[in-house]
C-alpha positions in Angstrom: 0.0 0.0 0.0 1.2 3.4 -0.8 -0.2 6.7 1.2 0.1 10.4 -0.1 -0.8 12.9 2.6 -0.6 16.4 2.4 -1.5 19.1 4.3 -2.8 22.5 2.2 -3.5 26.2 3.0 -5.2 28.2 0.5 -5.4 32.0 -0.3 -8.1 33.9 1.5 -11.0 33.7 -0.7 -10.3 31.1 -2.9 -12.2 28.2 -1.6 -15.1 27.9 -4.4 -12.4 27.8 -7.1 -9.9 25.9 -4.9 -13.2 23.1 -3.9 -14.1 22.8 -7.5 -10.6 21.9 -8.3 -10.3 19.3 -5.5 -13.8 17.6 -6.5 -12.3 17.1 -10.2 -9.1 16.0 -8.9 -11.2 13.3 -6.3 -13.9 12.2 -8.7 -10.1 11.7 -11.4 -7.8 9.8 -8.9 -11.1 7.7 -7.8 -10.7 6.5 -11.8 -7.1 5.2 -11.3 -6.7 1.4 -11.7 -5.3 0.7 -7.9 -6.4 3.6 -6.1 -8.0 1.9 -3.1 -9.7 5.7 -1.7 -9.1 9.1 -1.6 -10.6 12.1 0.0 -10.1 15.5 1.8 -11.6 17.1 4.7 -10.9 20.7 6.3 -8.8 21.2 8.9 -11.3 22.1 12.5 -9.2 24.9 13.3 -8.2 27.2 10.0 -10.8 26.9 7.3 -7.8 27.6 4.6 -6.5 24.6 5.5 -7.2 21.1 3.8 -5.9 17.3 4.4 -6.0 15.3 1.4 -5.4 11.4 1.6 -4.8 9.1 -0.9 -4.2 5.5 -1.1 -2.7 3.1 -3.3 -2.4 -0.6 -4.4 1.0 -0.4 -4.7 3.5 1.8 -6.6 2.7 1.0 -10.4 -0.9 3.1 -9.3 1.1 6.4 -7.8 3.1 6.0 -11.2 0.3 6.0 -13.3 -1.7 9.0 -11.2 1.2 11.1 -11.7 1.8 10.2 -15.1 -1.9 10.7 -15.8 -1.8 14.3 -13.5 1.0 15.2 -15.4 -0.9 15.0 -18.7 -4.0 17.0 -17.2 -1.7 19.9 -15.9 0.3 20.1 -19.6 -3.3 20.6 -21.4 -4.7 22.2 -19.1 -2.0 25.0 -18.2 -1.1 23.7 -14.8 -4.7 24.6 -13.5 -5.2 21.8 -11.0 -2.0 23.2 -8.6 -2.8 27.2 -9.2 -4.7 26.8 -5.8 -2.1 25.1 -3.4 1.0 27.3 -3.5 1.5 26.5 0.2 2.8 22.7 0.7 3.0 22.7 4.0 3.8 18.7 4.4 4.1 16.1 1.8 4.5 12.2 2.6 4.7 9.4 0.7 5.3 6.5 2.0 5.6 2.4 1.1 3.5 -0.1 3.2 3.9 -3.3 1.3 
């Protein structure tokens, strides 16, 4: 199993564009062959900050997420990362 966490804060203002951006990107990595779940929630205590978690088979599905993310983002200009300039944590991390 492979996890991808990360922790994201917004600009102020942003969250109808930034929530339309997440949805697409759910109801997409839901799609990928091996992508056991994935889903977001906002933090309790800052409302421009968001958790997303998603999980993996193994690493042949992360490959082929990013591979298919990386095709999205060249036709479509880079939209889906506009929104999440602040990475504030990253982890990936191998289970099997």
């Amino acid at each position: 199993m492979i996890v991808s966490v990360a922790v994201l804060t917004i600009r102020k203002g942003s969250d109808k564009e930034f929530l339309d951006i997440l949805n697409d990107y759910v109801t997409r990595e839901k799609k990928v062959t091996g992508c056991v779940r994935v889903y977001y929630k906002r933090a309790m205590n800052n409302d421009d900050t968001y958790l997303i978690y998603t999980e993996y088979d193994n690493r042949k599905a992360l490959e082929e997420s990013e591979r298919l993310s990386a095709a999205t983002q060249k036709a479509e200009g880079n939209i889906e990362f506009k929104m999440r300039p602040y990475l504030l944590k990253g982890f990936y991390g191998d289970f099997e």
